[in-house]
C-alpha positions as CSV (number, residue, x, y, z in Angstrom):
1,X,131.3,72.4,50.3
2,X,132.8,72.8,46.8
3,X,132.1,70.0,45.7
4,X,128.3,70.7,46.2
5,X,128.9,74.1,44.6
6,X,130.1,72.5,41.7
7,X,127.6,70.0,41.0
8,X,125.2,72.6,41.2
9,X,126.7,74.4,38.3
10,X,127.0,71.5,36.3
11,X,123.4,71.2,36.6
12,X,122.4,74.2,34.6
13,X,124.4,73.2,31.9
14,X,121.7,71.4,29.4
15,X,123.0,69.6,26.3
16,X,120.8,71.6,23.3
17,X,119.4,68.5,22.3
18,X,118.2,67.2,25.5
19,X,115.9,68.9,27.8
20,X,118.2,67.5,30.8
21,X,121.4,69.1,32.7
22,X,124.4,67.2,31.7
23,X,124.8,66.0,35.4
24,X,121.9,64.4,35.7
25,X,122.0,63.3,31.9
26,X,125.6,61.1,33.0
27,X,127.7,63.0,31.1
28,X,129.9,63.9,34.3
29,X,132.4,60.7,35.1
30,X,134.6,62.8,37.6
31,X,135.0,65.4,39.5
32,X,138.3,66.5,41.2
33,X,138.8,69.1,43.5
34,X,143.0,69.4,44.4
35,X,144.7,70.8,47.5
36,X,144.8,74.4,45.8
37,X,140.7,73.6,44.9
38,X,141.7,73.6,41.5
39,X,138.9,71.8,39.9
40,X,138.8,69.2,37.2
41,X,136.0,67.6,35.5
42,X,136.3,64.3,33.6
43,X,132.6,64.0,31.2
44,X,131.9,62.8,27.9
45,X,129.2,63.6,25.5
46,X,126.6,61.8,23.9
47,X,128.7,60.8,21.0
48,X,131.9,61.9,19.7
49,X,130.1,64.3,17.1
50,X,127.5,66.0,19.4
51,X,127.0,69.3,18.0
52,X,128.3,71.0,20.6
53,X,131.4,69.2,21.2
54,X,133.3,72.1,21.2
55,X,131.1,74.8,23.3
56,X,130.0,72.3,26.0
57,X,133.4,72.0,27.2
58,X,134.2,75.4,27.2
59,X,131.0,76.3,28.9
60,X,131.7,73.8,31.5
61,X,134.8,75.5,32.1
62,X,134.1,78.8,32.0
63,X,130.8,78.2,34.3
64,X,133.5,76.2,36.8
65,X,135.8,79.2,36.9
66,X,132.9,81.3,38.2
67,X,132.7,79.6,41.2
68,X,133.9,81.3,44.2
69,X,136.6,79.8,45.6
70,X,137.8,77.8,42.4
71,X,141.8,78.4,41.7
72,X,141.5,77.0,38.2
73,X,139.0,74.8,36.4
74,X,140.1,72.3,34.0
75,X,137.8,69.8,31.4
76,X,139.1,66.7,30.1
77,X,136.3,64.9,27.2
78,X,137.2,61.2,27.4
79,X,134.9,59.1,25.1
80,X,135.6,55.6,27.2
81,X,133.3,54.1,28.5
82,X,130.9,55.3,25.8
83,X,127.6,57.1,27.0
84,X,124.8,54.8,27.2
85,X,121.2,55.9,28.3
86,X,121.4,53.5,31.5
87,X,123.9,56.7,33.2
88,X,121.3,58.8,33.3
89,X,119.4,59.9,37.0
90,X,116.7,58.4,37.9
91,X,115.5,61.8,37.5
92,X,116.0,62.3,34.2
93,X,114.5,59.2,32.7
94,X,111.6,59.6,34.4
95,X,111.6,63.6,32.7
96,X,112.4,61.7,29.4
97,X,109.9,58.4,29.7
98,X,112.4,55.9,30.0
99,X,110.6,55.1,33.2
């Protein structure tokens, strides 16, 4: 399933500052996968001036685009509704003692 496949990717994808994948970390609002299995993510970041505000997107891209089977791979940053710790896994708060 792509969507599985996708997911997966996402979660080798760590934010620098955060010793969690940005999947698990919340950062991922959407996914959509069209007809033509274009794929588009809709994620946010931390806050609007993480460090890497301009590679994380493209790595998410890029890493999306490597998927077999992907047509084209798309990533929109929205900043709405803000990031909050409470969208993380269960998973990673446990990794990061908020458990």
């Amino acid at each position: 399933m792509l969507e599985e496949a996708v997911i997966n990717v996402l979660k080798t994808i760590y934010d620098p500052e955060i010793p969690v994948n940005i999947f698990d970390l919340g950062l991922i609002y959407e996914i959509i996968i069209s007809e033509n299995l274009a794929v588009k993510v809709i994620m946010t970041l931390t806050s609007p001036n993480c460090p890497v505000a301009e590679s994380l997107p493209v790595e998410v891209k890029e890493k999306l685009n490597g998927i077999e089977g992907v047509s084209a791979a798309e990533v929109e940053i929205v900043f709405e509704p803000t990031w909050d710790k409470d969208m993380m896994s269960e998973e990673a708060k446990l990794d990061l003692g908020f458990l």
